[in-house]
N, C-alpha and C positions, 0 to 999 in steps of 0.2 A: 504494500500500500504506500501510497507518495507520502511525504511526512507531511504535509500540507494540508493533505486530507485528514489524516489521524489528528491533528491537532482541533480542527475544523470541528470535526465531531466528536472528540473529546472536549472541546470547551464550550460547544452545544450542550452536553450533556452534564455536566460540571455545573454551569448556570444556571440551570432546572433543578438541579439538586439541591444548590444552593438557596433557591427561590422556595423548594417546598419547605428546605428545611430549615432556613433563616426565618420565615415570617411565622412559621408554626409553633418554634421556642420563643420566638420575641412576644409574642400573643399569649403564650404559656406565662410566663416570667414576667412578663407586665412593667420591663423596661427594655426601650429603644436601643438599640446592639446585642441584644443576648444572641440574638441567632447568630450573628456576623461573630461575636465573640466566637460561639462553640464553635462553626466551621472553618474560622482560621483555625485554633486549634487542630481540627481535625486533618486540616490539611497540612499541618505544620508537621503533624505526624506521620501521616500518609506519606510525603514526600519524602523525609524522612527514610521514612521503613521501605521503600522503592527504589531508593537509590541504595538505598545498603545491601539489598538483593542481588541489585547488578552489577556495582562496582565490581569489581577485581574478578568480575566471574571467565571461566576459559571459554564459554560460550555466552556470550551475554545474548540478550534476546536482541530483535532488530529494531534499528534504531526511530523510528517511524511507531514504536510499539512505547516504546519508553520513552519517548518527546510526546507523543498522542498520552497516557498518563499525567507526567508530569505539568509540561507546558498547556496542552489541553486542557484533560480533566480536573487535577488541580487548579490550574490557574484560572480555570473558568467559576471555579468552586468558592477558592476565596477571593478575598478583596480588598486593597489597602482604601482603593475611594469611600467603601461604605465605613468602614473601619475609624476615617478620618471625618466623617461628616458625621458619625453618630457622636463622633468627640465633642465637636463643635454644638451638637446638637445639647449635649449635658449642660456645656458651658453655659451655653444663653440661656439654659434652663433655668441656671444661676445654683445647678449641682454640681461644684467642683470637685468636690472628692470623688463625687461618681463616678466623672470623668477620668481624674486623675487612677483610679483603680482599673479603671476599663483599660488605659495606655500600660500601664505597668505591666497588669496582668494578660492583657497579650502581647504583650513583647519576650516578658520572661516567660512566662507559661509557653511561647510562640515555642519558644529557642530552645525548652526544657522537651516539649514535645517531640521536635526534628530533633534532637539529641539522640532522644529515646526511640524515635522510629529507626533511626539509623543504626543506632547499636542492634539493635532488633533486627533489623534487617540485615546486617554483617552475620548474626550469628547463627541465623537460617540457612 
């Protein structure tokens, strides 16, 4: 498959996911970013644990398969733009610490995640 295409409909599909599953925890939770919080996470770790599979492998899969994933699926999944307007969104809400926990906690959480998909994935 062309990588162009794999990406194409892996970020097709990533976007939908993230649409079912961003607005369905934020509605859950009953504040503006929870979903965008859990799916970066989720993909912080997904990426993560996909690259650590394929790294250093003697047959790695093809590359159209693993850019379709990552850049794709991933990237279509999460989102810095929503990420940074739900910030802006606390702010004027005049919830600063809200705010300030939402930046924190996905940035470190982001980082602890892809750490952890990755070790994970190396050890598979």
């Amino acid at each position: 498959m062309p990588v162009p295409v794999a990406i194409a409909i892996g970020g097709a599909a990533g976007s939908l996911a993230r649409y079912w599953i961003a607005t369905g925890l934020t509605s859950r939770a009953g504040f503006g970013g929870a979903g965008t919080f859990a799916v970066n996470l989720v993909g912080a770790l997904a990426i993560g644990l996909v690259l650590g599979i394929v790294e250093g492998r003697a047959d790695p899969p093809p590359r159209w398969l693993t850019l379709g994933l990552t850049t794709g699926i991933l990237g279509g999944f999460t989102t810095f733009s929503a990420f940074a307007y739900d910030t802006v969104s606390h702010i004027e809400a005049g919830d600063a610490p809200l705010a300030l926990a939402y930046v924190l906690g996905t940035v470190v959480l982001g980082i602890v995640a892809a750490a952890g998909g990755l070790a994970l994935g190396r050890s598979l």
